[in-house]
MARTI-549373 format. One line per 4 residues: number of its first residue (from 0); for each residue x negated, y, z of N, C-alpha, C. Coordinates in steps of 0.02 Angstrom, whole numbers, plus 50000, padded with zeros to 5 digits. Layout:
N
NUM) X/Y/Z/X/Y/Z/X/Y/Z ~ ...
// end
This chain:
376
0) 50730/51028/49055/50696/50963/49065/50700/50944/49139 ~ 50724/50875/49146/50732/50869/49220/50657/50871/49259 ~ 50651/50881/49308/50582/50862/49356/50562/50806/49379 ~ 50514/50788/49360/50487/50720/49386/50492/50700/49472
4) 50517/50653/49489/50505/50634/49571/50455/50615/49568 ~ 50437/50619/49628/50355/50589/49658/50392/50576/49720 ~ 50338/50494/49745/50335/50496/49796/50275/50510/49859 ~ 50251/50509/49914/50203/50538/49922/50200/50524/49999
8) 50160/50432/50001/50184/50391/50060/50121/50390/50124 ~ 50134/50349/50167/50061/50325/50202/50049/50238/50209 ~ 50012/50233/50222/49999/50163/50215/49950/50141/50286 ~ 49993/50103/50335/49954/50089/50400/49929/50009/50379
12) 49895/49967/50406/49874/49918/50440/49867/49927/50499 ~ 49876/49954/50551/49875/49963/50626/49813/49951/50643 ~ 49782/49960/50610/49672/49967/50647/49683/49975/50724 ~ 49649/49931/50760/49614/49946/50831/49559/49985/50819
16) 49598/50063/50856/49556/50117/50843/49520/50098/50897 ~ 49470/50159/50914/49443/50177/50978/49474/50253/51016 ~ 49430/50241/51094/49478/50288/51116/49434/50352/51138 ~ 49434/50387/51180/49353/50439/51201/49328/50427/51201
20) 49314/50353/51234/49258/50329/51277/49211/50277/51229 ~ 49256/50266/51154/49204/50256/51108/49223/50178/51107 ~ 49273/50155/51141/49271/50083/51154/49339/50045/51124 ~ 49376/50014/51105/49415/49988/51056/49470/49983/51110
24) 49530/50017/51085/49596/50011/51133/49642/49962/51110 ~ 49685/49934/51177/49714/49859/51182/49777/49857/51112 ~ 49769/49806/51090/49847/49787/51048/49884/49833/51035 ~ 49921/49820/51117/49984/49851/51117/50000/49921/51140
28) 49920/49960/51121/49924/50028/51113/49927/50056/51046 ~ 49893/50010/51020/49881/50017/50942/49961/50007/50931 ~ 50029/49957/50939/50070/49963/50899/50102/50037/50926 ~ 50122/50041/50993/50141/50115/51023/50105/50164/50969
32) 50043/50170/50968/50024/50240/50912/50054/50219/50853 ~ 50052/50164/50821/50098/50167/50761/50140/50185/50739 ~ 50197/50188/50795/50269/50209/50776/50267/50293/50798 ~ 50237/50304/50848/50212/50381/50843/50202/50396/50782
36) 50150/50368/50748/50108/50398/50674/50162/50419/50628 ~ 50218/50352/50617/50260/50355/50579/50332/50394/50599 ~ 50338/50405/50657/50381/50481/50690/50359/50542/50644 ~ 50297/50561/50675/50247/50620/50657/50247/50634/50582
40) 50264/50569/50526/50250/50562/50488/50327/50592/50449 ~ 50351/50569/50492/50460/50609/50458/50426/50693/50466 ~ 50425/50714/50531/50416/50774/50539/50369/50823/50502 ~ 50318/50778/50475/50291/50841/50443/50292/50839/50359
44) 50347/50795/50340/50401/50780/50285/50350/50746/50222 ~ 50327/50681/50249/50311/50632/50196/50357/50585/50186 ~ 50358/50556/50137/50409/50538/50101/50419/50466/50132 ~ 50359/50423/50139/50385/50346/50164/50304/50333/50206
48) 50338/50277/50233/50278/50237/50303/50276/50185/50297 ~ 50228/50178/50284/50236/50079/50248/50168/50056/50278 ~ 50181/49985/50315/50139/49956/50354/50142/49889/50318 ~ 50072/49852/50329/50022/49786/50296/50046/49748/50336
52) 50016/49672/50325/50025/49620/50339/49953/49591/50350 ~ 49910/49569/50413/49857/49559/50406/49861/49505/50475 ~ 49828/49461/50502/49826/49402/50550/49734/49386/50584 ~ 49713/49467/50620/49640/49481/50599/49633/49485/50683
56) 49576/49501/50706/49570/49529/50778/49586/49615/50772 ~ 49572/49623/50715/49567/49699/50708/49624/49746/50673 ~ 49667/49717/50674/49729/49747/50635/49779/49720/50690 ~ 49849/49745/50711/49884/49719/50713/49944/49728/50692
60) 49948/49718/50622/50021/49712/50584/50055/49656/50553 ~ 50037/49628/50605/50055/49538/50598/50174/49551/50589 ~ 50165/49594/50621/50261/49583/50613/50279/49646/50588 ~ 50283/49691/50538/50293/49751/50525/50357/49772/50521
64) 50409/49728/50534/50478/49743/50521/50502/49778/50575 ~ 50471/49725/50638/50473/49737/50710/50449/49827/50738 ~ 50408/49859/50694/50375/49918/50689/50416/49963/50670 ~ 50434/49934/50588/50469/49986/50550/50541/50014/50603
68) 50551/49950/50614/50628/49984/50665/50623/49999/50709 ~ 50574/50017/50754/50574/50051/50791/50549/50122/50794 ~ 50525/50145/50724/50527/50228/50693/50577/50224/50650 ~ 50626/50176/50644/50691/50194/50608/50740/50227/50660
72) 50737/50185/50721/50773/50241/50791/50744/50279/50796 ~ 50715/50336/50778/50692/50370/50797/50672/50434/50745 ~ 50681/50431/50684/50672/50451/50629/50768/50427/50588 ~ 50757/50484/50540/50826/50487/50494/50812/50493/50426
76) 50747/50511/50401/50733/50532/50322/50701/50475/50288 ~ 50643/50469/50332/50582/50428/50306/50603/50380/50300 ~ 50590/50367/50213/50585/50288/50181/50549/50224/50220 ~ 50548/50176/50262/50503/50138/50291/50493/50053/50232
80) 50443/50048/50253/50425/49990/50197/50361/49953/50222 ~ 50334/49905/50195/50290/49884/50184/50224/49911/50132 ~ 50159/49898/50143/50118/49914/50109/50080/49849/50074 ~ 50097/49800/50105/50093/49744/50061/50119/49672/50112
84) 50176/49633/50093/50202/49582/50132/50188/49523/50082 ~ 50144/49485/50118/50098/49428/50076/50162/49364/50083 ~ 50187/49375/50024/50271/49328/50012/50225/49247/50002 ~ 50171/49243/49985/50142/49173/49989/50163/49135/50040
88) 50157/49172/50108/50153/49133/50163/50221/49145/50202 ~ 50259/49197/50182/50338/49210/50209/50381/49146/50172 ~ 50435/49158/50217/50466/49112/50208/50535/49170/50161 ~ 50552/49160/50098/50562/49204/50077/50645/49231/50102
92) 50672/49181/50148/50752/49171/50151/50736/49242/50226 ~ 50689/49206/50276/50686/49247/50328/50664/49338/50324 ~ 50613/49349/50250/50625/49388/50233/50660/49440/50216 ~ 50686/49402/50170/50761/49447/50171/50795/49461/50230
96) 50806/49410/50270/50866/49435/50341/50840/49482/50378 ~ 50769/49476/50389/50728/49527/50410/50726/49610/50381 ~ 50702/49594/50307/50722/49662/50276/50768/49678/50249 ~ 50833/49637/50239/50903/49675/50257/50932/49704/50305
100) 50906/49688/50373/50913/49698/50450/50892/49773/50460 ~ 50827/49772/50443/50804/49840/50439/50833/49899/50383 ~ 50859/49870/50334/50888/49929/50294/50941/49941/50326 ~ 50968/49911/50356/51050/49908/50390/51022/49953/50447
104) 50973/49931/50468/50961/49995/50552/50930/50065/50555 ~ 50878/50066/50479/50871/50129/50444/50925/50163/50409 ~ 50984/50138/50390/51036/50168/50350/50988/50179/50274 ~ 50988/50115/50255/50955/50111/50174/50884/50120/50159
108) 50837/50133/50214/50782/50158/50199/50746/50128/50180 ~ 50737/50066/50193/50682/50014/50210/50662/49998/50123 ~ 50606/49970/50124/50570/49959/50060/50516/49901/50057 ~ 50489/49890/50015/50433/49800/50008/50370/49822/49956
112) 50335/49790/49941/50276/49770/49907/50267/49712/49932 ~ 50286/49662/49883/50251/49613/49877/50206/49568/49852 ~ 50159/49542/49886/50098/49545/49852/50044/49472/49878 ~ 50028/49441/49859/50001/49360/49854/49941/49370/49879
116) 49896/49409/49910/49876/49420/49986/49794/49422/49953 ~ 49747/49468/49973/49676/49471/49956/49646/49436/50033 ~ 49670/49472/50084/49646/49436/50154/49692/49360/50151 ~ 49658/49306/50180/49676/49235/50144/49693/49190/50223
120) 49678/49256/50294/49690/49208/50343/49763/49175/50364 ~ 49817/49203/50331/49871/49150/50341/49881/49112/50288 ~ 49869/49080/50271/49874/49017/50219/49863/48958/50277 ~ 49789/48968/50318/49791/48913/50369/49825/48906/50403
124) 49850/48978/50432/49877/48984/50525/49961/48950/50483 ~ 49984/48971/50418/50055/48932/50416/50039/48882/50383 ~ 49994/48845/50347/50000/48786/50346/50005/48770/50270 ~ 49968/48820/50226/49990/48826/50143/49922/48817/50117
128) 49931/48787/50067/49852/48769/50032/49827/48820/49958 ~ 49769/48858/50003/49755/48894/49944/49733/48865/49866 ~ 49721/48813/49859/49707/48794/49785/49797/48785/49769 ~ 49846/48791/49805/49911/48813/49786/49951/48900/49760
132) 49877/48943/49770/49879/49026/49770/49937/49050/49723 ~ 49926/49021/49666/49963/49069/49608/50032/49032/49613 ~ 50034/48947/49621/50089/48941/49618/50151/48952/49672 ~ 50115/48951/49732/50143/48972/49784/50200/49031/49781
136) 50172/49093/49745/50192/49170/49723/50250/49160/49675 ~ 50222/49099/49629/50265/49112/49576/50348/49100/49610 ~ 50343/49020/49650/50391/48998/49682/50440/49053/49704 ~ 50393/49070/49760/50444/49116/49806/50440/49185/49778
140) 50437/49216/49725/50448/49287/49702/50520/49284/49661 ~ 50518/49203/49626/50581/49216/49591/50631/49183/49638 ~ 50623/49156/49703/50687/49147/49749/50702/49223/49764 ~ 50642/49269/49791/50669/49319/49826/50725/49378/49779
144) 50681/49357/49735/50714/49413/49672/50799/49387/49675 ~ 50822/49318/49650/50862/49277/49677/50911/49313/49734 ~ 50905/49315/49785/50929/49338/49853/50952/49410/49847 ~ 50880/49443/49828/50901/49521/49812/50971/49509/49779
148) 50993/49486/49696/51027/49501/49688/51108/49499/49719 ~ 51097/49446/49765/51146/49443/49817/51200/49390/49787 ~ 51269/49381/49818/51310/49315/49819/51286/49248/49835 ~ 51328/49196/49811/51312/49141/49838/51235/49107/49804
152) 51195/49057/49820/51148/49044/49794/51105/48967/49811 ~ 51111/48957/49738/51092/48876/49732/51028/48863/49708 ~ 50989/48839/49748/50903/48852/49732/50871/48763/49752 ~ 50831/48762/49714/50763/48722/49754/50701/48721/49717
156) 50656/48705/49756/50586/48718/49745/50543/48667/49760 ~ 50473/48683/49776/50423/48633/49819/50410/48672/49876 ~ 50416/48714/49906/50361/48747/49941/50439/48765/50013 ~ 50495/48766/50011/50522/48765/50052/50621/48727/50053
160) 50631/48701/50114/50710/48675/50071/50742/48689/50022 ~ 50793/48655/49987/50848/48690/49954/50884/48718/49978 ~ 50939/48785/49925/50980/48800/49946/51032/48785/49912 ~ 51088/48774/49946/51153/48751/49905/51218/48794/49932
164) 51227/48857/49871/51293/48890/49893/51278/48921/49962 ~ 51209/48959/49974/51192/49004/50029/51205/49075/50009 ~ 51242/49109/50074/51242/49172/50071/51220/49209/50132 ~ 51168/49242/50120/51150/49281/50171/51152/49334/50186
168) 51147/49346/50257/51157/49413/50285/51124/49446/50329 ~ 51126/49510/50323/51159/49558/50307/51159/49558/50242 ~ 51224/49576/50187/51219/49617/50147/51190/49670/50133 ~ 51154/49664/50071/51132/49722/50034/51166/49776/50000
172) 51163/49860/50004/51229/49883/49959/51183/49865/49907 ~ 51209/49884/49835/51166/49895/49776/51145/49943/49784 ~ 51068/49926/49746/51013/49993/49759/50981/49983/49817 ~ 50986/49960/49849/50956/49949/49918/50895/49900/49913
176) 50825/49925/49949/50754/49868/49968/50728/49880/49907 ~ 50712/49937/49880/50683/49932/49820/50625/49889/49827 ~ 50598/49840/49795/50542/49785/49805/50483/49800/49753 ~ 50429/49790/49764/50370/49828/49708/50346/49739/49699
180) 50296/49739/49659/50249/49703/49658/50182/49722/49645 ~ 50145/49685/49686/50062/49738/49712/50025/49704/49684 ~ 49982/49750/49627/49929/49701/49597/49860/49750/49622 ~ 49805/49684/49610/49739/49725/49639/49702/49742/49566
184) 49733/49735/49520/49684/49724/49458/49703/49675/49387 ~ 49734/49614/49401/49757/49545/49366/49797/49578/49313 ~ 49792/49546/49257/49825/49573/49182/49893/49526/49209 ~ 49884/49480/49249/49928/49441/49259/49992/49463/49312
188) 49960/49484/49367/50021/49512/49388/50060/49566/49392 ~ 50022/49610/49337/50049/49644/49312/50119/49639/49258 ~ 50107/49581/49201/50152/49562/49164/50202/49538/49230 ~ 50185/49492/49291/50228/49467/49323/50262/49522/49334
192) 50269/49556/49359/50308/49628/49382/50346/49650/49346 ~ 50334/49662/49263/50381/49656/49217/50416/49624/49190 ~ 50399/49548/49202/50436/49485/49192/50496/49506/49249 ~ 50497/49512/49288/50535/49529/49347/50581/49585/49339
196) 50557/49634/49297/50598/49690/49325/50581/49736/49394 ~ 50527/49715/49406/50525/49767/49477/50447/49810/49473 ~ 50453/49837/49483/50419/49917/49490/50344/49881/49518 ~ 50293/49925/49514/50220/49885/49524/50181/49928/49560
200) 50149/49917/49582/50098/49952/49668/50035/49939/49639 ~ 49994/49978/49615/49916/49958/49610/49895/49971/49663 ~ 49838/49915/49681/49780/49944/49758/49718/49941/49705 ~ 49706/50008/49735/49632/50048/49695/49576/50062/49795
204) 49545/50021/49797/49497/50034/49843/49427/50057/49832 ~ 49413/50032/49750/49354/50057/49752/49337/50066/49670 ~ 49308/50094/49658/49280/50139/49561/49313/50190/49576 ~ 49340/50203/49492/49362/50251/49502/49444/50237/49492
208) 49485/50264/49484/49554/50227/49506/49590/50238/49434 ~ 49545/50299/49376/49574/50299/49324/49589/50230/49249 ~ 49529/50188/49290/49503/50151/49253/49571/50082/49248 ~ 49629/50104/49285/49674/50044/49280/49750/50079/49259
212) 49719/50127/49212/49760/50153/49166/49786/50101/49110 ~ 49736/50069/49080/49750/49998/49031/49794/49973/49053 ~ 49792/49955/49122/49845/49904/49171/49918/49928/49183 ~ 49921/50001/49172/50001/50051/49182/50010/50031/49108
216) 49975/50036/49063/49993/50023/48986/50023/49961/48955 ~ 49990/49886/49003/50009/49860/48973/50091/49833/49034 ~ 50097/49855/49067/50145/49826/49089/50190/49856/49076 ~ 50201/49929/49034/50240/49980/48980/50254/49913/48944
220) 50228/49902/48904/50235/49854/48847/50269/49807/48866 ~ 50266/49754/48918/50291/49708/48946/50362/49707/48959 ~ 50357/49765/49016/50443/49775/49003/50468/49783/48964 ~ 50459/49813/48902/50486/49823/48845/50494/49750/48810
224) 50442/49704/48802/50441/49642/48765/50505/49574/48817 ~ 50510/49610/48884/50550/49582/48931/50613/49596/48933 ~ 50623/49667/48896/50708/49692/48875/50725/49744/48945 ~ 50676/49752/48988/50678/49766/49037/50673/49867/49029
228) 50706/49903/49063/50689/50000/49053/50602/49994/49031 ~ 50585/50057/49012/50504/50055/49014/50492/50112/49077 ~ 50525/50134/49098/50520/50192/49153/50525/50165/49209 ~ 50512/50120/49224/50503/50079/49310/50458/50121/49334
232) 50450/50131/49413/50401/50174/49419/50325/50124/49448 ~ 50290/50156/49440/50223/50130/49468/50187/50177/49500 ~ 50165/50134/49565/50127/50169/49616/50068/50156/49613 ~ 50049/50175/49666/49947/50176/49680/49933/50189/49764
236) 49886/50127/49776/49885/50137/49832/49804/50118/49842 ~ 49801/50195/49903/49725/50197/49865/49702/50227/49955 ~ 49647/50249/49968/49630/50259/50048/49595/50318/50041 ~ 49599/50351/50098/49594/50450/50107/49596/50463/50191
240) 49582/50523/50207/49562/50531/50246/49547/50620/50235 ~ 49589/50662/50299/49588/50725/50284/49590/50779/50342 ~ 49536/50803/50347/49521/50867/50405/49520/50924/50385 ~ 49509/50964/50421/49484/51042/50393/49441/51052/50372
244) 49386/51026/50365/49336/51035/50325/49319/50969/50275 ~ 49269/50987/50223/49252/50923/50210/49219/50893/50265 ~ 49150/50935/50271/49095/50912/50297/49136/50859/50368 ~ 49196/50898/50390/49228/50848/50454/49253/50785/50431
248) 49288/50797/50379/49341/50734/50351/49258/50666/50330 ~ 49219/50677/50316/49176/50656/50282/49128/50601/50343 ~ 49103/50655/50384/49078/50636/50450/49103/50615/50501 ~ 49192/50605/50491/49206/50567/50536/49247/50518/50510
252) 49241/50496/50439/49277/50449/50410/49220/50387/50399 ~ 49169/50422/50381/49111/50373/50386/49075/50313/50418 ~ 49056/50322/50479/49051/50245/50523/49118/50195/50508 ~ 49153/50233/50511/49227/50192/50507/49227/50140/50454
256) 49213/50166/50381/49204/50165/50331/49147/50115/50322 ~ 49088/50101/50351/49026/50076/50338/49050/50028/50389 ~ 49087/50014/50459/49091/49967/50473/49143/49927/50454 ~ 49198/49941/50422/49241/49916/50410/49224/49877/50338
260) 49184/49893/50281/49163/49869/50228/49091/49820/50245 ~ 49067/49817/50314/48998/49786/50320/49049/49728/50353 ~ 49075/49724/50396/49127/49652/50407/49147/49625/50361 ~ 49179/49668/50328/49193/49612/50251/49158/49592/50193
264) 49080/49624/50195/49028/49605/50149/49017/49526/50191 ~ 49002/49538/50242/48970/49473/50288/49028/49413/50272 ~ 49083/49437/50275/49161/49392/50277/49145/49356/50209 ~ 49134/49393/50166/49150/49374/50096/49092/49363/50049
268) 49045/49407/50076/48974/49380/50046/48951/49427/49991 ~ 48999/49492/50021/48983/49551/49954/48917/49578/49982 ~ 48894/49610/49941/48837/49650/49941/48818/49718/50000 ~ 48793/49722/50054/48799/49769/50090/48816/49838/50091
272) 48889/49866/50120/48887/49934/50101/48833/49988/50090 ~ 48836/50047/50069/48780/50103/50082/48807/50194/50077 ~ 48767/50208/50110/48796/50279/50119/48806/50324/50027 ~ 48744/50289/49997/48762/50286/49935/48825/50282/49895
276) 48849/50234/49910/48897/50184/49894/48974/50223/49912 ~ 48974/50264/49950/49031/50308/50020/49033/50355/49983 ~ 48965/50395/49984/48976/50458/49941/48991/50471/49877 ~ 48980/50421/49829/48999/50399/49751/49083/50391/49772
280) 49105/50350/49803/49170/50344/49827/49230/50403/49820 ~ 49184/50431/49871/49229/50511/49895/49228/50570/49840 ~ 49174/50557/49795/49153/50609/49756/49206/50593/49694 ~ 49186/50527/49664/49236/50503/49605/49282/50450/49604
284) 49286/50414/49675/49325/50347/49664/49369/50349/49718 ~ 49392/50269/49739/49461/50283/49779/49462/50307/49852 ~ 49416/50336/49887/49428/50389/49930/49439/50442/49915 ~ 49493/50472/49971/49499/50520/49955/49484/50588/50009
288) 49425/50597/50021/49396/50608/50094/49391/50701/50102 ~ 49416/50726/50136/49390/50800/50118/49462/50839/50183 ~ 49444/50893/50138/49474/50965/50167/49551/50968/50123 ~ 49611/50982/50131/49676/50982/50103/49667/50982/50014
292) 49647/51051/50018/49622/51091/49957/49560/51024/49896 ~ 49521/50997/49930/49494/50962/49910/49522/50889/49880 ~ 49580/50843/49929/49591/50806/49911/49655/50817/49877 ~ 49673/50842/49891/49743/50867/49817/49729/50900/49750
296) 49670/50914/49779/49633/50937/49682/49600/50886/49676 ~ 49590/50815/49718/49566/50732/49674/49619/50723/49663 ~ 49688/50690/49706/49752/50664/49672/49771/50678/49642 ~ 49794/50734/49607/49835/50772/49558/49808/50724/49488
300) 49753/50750/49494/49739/50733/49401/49731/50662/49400 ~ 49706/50620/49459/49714/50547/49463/49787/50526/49439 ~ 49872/50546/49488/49893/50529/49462/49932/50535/49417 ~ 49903/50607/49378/49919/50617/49299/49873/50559/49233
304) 49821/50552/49256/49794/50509/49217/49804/50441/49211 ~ 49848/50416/49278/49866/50353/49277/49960/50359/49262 ~ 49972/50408/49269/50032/50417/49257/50083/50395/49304 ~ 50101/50397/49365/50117/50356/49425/50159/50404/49447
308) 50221/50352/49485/50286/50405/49500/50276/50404/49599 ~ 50202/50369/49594/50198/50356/49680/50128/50351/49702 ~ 50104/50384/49756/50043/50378/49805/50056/50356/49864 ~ 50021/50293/49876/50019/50282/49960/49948/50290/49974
312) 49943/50312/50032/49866/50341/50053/49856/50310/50110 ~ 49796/50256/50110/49798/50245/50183/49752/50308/50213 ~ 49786/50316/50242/49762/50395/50284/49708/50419/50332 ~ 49685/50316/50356/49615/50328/50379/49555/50281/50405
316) 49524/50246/50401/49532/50198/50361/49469/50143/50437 ~ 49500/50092/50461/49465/50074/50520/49468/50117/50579 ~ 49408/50108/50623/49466/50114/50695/49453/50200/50695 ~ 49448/50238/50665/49462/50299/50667/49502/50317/50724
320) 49490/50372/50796/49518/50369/50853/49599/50408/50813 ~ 49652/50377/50878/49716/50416/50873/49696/50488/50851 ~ 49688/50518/50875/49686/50602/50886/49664/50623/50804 ~ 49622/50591/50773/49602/50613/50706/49646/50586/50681
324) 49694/50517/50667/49720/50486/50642/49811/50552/50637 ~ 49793/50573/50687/49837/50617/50695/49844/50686/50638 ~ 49789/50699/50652/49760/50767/50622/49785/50749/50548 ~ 49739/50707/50525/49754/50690/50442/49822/50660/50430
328) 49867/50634/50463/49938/50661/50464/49984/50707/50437 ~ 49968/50769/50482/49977/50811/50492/49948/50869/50417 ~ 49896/50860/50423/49869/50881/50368/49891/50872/50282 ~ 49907/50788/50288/49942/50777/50222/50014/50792/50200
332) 50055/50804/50277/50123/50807/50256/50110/50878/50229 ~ 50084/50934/50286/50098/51009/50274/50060/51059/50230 ~ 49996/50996/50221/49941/51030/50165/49938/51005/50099 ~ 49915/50937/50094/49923/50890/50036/49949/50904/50014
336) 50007/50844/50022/50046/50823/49964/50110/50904/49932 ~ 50098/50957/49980/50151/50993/49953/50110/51027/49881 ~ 50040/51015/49911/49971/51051/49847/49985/51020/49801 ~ 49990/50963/49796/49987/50883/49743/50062/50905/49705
340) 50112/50909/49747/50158/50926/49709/50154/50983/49651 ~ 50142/51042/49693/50120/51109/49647/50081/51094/49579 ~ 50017/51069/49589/49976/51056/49550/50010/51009/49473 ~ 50043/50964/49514/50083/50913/49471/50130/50962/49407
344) 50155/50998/49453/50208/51049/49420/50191/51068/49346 ~ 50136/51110/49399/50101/51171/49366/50058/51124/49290 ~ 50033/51060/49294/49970/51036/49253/49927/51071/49253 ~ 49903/51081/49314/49845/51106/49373/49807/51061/49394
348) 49709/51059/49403/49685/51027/49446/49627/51044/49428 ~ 49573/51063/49460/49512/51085/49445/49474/51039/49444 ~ 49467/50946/49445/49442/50932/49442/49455/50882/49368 ~ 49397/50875/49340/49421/50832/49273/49419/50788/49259
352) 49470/50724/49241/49474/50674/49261/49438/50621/49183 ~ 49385/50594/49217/49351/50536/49159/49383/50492/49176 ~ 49422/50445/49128/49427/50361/49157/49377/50334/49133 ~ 49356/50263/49153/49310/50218/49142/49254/50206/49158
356) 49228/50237/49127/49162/50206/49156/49126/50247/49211 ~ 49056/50232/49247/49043/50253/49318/49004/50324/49307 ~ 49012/50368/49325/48981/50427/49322/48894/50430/49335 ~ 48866/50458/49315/48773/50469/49346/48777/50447/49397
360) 48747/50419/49448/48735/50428/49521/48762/50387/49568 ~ 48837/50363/49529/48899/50350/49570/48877/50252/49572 ~ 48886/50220/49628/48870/50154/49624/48945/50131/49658 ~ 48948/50096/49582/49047/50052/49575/49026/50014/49639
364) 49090/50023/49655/49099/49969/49723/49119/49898/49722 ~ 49090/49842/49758/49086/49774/49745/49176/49752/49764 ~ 49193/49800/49791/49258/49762/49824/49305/49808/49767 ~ 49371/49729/49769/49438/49768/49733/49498/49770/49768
368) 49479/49718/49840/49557/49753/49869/49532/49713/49932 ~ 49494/49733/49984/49506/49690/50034/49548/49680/50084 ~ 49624/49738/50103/49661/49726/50140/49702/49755/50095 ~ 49723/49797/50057/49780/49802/50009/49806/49770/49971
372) 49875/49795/49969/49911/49752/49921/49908/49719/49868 ~ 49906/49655/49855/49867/49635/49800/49921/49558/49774 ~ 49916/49555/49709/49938/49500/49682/49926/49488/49636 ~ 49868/49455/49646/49802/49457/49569/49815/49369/49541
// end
């Protein structure tokens, strides 16, 4: 029987960490540690580095292509990609030249999720009208798809010029830019993904992550009713955080954690985080907070129960300083994910996986994707 691949990624937004001194370090230190992260990240042999799309004071992954290639000089293995590129507001032609550019300077590596955006601040800054949301996606998913397949190409739309008999470049070989589509939850864009043909990214931020097992099921079906393989793979992209101990991974993932979800309660009008709320999280839902040993005996049976040929982990979650951001790195290439694999093997995991509904104690979380990939 052949062996299943897994993949077994990270997932940045470039957080303005802090630095010793407790105080928030400039921009353009934050992108410098990035491409470090994603160096560090070849070397201690994770599989891909995939950076967001966000237009915030507090993120800066406003250009991620610009990122990716510069740990593509510098790196030879690692898959580089996106963790979610909000195609609403791209222009889908520059896209491509962009992430054909980069597969061409990675030698094939480069990769996408695309995904119709949960954070909503570029719609203004380019000039797109959100009561236009769904149709916007629809537009430009089937140009890009379009392009992927490459040759000449005769298009028009509403949302940007025609094209007449365009060919762009760089060429793609075949097989090249594998492209996902990122849903946060939507029965809908899920079918979209199989309407398409392209492989699907869940963002699981908060419950428990088994519970969008229905959602791997029905987009099984879809492709099938679409004529499309049923073996596309599907990922999960979900947020973690990993030290040597729990009690460390736990206590220093936390403020992070409570401030980064209390900005976006206020933003959005959700319900105030609680330490409650953190620890239900880490215990049964989409954190994945702990000691090696700990969080590879949560993933394993997570993504046996969802059935998924991929994990992206954001690895830590708000301004968490470099130096830890480091650690849990480090930790996932040489501890994790090689556990996760084993476990996978073996149909190993000591912990037992309920889908659905919320455990005793555990209080479901109000949010379903506030900076992940999403195309609901």
């Amino acid at each position: 029987m052949e062996e299943r691949e897994y993949e077994f990624g990270l997932d940045s937004f470039m957080a303005v960490t802090v630095g010793p001194d407790g105080e928030s370090i400039g921009g353009d230190q934050v992108v410098r540690d990035t491409v470090e992260e994603g160096v560090l990240a070849e070397q201690v042999g994770i599989d891909s580095f995939n950076i967001g799309e966000h237009y915030r004071d507090d993120m800066m992954d406003s250009a991620a292509h610009v990122v990716l290639a510069a740990i593509a000089g510098r790196t030879e293995r690692i898959r580089l990609g996106t963790s979610v590129t909000v195609l609403s507001t791209q222009d889908p032609v520059r896209l491509y030249n962009n992430s054909a550019t980069l597969d061409a300077v990675s030698g094939g590596r480069a990769q996408l999720v695309l995904g119709r955006g949960s954070a909503i601040e570029s719609f203004p800054l380019f000039g797109y009208d959100l009561r236009e949301y769904e149709e916007i996606f629809e537009e430009k998913l089937e140009l890009f798809v379009k392009l992927l397949r490459g040759g000449a190409i005769t298009w028009s739309g509403k949302y940007r010029p025609p094209l007449s008999d365009v060919v762009l470049t760089p060429p793609l070989p075949a097989g090249h830019l594998p492209t996902w589509v990122g849903s946060g939850g939507s029965p809908d864009s899920v079918t979209r993904a199989a309407r398409y043909g392209l492989p699907l990214m869940l963002a699981v931020i908060g419950g428990r992550p088994e519970r969008f097992r229905p959602l791997v099921d029905l987009y099984r079906r879809a492709l099938a009713e679409y004529g499309h393989p049923t073996d596309l793979p599907v990922g999960l992209h979900t947020l973690g955080y990993v030290a040597a101990t729990d009690d460390e991974a736990i206590e220093t993932q936390w403020p992070y954690w409570l401030q980064t979800f209390d900005r976006a309660s206020r933003e959005r009008g959700w319900r105030q985080p609680t330490r409650a709320q953190f620890d239900a999280e880490t215990a049964h839902g989409a954190m994945f907070v702990g000691s090696p040993e700990t969080v590879a005996q949560r993933i394993a049976p997570v993504m046996r129960a969802l059935d998924v040929d991929r994990i992206d982990l954001h690895y830590a979650l708000g301004q968490v300083p470099a130096v830890q951001r480091r650690e849990s790195i480090e930790l996932l290439g040489r501890k994790v994910f090689p556990r996760v694999r084993e476990l996978l093997a073996s149909g190993r995991g000591d912990h037992e996986v309920m889908a659905g509904s919320v455990a005793p104690g555990e209080v479901a979380s109000p949010v379903r994707s506030t900076h992940a990939p999403v195309a609901r």
